[in-house]
N, C-alpha and C positions, 0 to 999 in steps of 0.2 A: 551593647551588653557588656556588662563588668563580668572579672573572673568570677567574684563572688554569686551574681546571678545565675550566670553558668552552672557553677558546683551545685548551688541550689535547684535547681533545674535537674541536674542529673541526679541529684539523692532523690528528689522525688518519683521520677521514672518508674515504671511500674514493668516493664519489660525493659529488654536491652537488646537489640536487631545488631547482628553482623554480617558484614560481607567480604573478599574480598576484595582489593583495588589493581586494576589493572589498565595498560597503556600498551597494545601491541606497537603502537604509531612509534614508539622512545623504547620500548624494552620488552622482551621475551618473557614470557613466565622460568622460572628456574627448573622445574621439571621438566621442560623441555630442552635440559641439557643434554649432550653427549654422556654424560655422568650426571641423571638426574640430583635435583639438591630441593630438600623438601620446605619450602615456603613459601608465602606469597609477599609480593612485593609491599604489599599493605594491606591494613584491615579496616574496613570504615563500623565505628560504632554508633548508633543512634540510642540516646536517650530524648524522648519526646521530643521536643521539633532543636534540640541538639546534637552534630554530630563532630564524632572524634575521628580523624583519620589517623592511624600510626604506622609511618613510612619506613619499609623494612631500611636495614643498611643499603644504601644505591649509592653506586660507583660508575663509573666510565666503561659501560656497556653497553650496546647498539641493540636494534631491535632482533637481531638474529642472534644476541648473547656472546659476540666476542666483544674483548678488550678495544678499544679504540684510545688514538693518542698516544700509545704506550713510551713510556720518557717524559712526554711533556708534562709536568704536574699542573700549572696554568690551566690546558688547554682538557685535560682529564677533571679539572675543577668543574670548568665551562658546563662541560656535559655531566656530570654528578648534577648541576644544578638545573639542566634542562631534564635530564630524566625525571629529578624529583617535581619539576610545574608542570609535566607532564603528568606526571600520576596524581596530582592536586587537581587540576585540570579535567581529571578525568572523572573528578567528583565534585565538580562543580566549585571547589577551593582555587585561592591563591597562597603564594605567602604571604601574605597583607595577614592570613590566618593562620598561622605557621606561630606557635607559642614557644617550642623548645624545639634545639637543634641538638645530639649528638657527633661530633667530627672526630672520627679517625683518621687521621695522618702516620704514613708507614714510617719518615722520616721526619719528624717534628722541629728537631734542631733545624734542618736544612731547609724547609719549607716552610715553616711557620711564616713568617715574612712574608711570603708570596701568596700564600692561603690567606692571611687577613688583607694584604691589598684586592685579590681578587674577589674577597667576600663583600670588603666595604662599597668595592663599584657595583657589584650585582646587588646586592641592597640596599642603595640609595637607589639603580636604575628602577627597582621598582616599588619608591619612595617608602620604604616600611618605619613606622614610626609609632609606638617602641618597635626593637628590635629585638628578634627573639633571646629569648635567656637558651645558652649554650654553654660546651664542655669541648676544647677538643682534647685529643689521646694519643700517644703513641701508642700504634699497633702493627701488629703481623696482617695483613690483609688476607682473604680467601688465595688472594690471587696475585703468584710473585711479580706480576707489568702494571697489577693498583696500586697507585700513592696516594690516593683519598678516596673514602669513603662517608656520606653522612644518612644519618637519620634522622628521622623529624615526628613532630607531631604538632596537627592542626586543628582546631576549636573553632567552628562557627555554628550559626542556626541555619537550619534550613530552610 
């Protein structure tokens, strides 16, 4: 199915179902913080047999909500991108369905380089072809031991 079918598809929708997306297996909900933080990792939208999942910002946090890696920016990429096949995964997506990415980088001068080498192996290893349309940003992250953060949004039928 084209984007254009898609969009078509979703204007005609007569309702629009949401839920939640969650992955206890890769990451904790956020209100089960120490200092609850109000959001969900994701939200899956259904119009007719079309669904949108919209992947909060995920960063290099384990299932119990601490920081892991913390220094390594590579290795914090690693799991930003396991957390987020996790939460795809966990609705039946891959990135194969993964249309836009947002990437926050805390340090973009210093890491841009290493964030698109380690973007370009993790998306050829699971052969995406196009590849998503993306933005990244220098940013302040929640959390002063994140050097990246991405969000996503995925587009398949069900």
């Amino acid at each position: 199915m084209n984007l254009q079918d898609a969009l078509s598809q979703i204007a005609a929708a007569t309702t629009i179902e949401k839920k939640k997306i969650t992955n206890l297996s890769v990451l904790n909900e956020a209100y089960s913080y120490n200092k609850p933080s109000s959001f969900s990792r994701g939200i899956r939208l259904e119009f007719g047999n079309i669904a949108v999942l919209l992947i909060s910002g995920t960063a290099s946090i384990d299932e119990h909500g601490h920081t892991v890696h913390v220094g390594d920016f590579r290795a914090q990429l690693r799991r930003t991108f396991h957390n987020i096949s996790g939460l795809l995964a966990a609705e039946g997506a891959s990135w194969k369905d993964v249309v836009r990415t947002t990437c926050y980088l805390r340090d973009i001068d210093r890491d841009y380089a290493a964030f698109n080498e380690e973007r370009t192996l993790f998306y050829s290893a699971q052969g995406l072809d196009p590849l998503p349309a993306s933005v990244g940003i220098q940013a302040i992250l929640c959390r002063p031991d994140l050097l990246v953060e991405i969000e996503a949004i995925a587009v398949f039928q069900k």
